[in-house]
C-alpha positions as CSV (number, residue, x, y, z in Angstrom):
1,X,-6.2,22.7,1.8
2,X,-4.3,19.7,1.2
3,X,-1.3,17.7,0.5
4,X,-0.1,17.5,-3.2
5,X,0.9,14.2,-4.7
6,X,-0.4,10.6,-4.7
7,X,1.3,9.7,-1.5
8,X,-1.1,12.1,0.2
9,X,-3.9,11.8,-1.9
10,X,-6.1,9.3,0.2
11,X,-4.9,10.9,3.7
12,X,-7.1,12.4,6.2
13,X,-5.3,15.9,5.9
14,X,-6.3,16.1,2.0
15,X,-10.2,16.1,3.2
16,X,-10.3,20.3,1.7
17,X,-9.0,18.9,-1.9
18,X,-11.5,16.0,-1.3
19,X,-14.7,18.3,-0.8
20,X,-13.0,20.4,-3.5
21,X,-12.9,17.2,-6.0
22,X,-16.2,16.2,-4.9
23,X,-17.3,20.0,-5.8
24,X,-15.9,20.2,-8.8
25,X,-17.5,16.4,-9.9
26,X,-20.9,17.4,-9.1
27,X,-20.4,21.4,-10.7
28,X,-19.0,19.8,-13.7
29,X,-16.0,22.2,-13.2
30,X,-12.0,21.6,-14.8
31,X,-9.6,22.0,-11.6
32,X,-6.3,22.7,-13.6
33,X,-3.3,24.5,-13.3
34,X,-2.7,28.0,-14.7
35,X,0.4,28.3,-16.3
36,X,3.7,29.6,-13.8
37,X,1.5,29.3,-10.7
38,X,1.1,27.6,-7.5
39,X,-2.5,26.1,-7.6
40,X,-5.2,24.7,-9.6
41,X,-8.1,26.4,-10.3
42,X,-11.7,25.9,-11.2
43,X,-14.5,28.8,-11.7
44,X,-18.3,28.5,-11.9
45,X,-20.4,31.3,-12.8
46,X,-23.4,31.5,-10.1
47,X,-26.6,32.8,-10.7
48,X,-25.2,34.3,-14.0
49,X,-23.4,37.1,-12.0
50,X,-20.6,36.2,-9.2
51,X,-17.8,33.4,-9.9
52,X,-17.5,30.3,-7.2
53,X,-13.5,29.4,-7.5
54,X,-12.7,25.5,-6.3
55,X,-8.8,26.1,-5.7
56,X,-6.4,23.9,-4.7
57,X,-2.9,25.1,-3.2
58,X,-0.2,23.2,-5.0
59,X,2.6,23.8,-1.9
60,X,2.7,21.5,1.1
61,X,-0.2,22.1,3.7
62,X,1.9,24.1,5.8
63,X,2.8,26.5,2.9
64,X,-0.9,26.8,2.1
65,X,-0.6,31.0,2.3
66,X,1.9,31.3,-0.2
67,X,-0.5,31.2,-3.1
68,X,-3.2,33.6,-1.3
69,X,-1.3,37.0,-3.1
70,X,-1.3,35.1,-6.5
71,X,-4.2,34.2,-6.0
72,X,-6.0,37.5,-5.2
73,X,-4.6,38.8,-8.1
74,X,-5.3,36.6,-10.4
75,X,-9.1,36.3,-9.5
76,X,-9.6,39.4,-8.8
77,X,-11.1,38.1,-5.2
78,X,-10.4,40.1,-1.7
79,X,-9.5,38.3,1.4
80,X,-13.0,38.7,2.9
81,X,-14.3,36.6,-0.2
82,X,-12.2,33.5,0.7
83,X,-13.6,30.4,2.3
84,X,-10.8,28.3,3.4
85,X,-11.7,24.5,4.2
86,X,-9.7,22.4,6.0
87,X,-9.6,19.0,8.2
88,X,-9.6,19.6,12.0
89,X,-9.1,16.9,14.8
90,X,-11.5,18.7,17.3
91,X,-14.3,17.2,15.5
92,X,-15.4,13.5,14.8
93,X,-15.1,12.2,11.4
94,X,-17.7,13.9,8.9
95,X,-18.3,16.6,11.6
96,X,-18.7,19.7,10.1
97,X,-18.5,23.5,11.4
98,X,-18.7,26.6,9.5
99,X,-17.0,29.7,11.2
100,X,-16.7,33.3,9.7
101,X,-13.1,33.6,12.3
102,X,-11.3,32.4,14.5
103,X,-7.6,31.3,15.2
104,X,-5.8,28.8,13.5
105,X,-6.4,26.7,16.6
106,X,-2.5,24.9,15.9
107,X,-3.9,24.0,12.3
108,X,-0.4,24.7,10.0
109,X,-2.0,25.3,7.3
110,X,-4.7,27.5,8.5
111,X,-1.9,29.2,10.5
112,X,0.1,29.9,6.8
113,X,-2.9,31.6,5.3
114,X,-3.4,34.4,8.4
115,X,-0.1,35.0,8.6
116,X,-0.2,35.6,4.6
117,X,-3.1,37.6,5.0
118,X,-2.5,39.4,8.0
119,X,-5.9,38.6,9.4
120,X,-7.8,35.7,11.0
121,X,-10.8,37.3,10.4
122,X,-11.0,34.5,7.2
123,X,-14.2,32.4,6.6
124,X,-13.3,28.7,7.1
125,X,-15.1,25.5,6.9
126,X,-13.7,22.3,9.4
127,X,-14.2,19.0,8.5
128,X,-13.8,16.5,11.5
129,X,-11.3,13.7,10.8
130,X,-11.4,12.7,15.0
131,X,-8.5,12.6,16.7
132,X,-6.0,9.7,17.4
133,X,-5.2,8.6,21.3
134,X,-1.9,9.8,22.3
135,X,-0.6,13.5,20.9
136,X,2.1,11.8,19.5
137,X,0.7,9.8,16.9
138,X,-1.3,13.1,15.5
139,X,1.5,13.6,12.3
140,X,1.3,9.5,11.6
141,X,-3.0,9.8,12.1
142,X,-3.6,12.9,9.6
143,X,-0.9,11.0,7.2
144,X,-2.5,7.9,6.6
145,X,-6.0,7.3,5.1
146,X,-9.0,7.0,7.1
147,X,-10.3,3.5,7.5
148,X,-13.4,2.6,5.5
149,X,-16.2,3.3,7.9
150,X,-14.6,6.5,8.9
151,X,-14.2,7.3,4.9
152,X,-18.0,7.0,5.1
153,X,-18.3,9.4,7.7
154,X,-16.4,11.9,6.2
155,X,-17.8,11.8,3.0
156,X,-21.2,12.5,4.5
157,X,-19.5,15.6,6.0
158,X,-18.2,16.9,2.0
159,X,-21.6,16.2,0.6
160,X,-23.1,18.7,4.1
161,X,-20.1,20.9,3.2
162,X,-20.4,21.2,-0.5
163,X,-24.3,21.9,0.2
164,X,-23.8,24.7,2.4
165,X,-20.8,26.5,0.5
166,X,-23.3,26.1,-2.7
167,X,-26.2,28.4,-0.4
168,X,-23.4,30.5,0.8
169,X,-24.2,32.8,-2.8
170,X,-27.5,32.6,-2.1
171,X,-28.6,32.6,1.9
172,X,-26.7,35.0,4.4
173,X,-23.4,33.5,6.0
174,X,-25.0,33.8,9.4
175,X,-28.2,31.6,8.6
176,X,-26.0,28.9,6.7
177,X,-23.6,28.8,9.5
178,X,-26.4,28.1,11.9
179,X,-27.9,25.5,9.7
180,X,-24.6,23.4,8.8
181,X,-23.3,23.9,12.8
182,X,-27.1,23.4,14.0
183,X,-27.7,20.1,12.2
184,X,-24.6,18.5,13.4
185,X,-24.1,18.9,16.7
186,X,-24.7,16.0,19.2
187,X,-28.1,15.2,20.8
């Protein structure tokens, strides 16, 4: 998930069209827009057989579950197939942690999606971006671009993320979830 628009582009809430960019750079997959609707899409065959979609929402964050019907439909996907990847302040920058459900934990976006789909039982992938000091600076933190050291951080995160969503066709959910959370957490 992610914010559309250049404004947005280098902000800590865009890190899901950040790992989806990085994705689609290193897959050597198009992200464009279908004609009449509400995302971009990219699609790589894997292993010859099952199709890895890179999508990116083209609503506002908080709208993020508008596409999801479209979407369905238009891949031919279920909801269980869907790996939603968004930034979370609960982690540190780069921080990464790979959950088959959960609530939306007061993530907008997240929240859009399982109200859309009428589950939270929805894969989703977290990428820390840290959290700012007082509550009220939270809209202004996510908003503005991380500093460069912290863009560092992150960006070691997306290269861990895109590595485990690219064994998710391969490996279990369970075993890559326990290697991606395992790896990361602190000493």
């Amino acid at each position: 998930m992610g914010n559309i628009g250049e404004r947005y582009a280098g902000t800590r809430h865009n890190v899901g069209f950040w790992l989806i960019d990085a994705l689609a750079g290193r897959l050597g997959v198009r992200v464009k827009k279908p004609f009449g609707k509400r995302f971009a899409i990219g699609r790589l065959l894997v292993s010859g057989r099952s199709a890895l979609h890179l999508v990116k929402p083209l609503t506002f964050m908080n709208r993020s579950g508008e596409i999801i019907h479209s979407l369905l439909r238009y891949t031919g996907c279920r909801v269980e197939d869907l790996l939603v990847v968004c930034d979370t302040l609960d982690l540190d920058p780069g921080e990464c942690r790979l959950k088959r459900k959960g609530s939306s934990a007061g993530h907008k976006g997240l929240d859009s999606i399982i109200r859309h789909v009428g589950t939270s039982e929805i894969p989703r992938l977290f990428v820390g971006i840290g959290r700012p000091g007082p509550r009220s600076e939270v809209i202004s933190y996510v908003l503005k671009p991380p500093a460069r050291a912290e863009r560092d951080q992150i960006d070691m995160g997306l290269r861990r993320a895109a590595d485990a969503i690219l064994e998710l066709p391969h490996q279990p959910m369970e075993r890559v979830m326990n290697a991606l959370n395992e790896k990361h957490r602190a000493p």
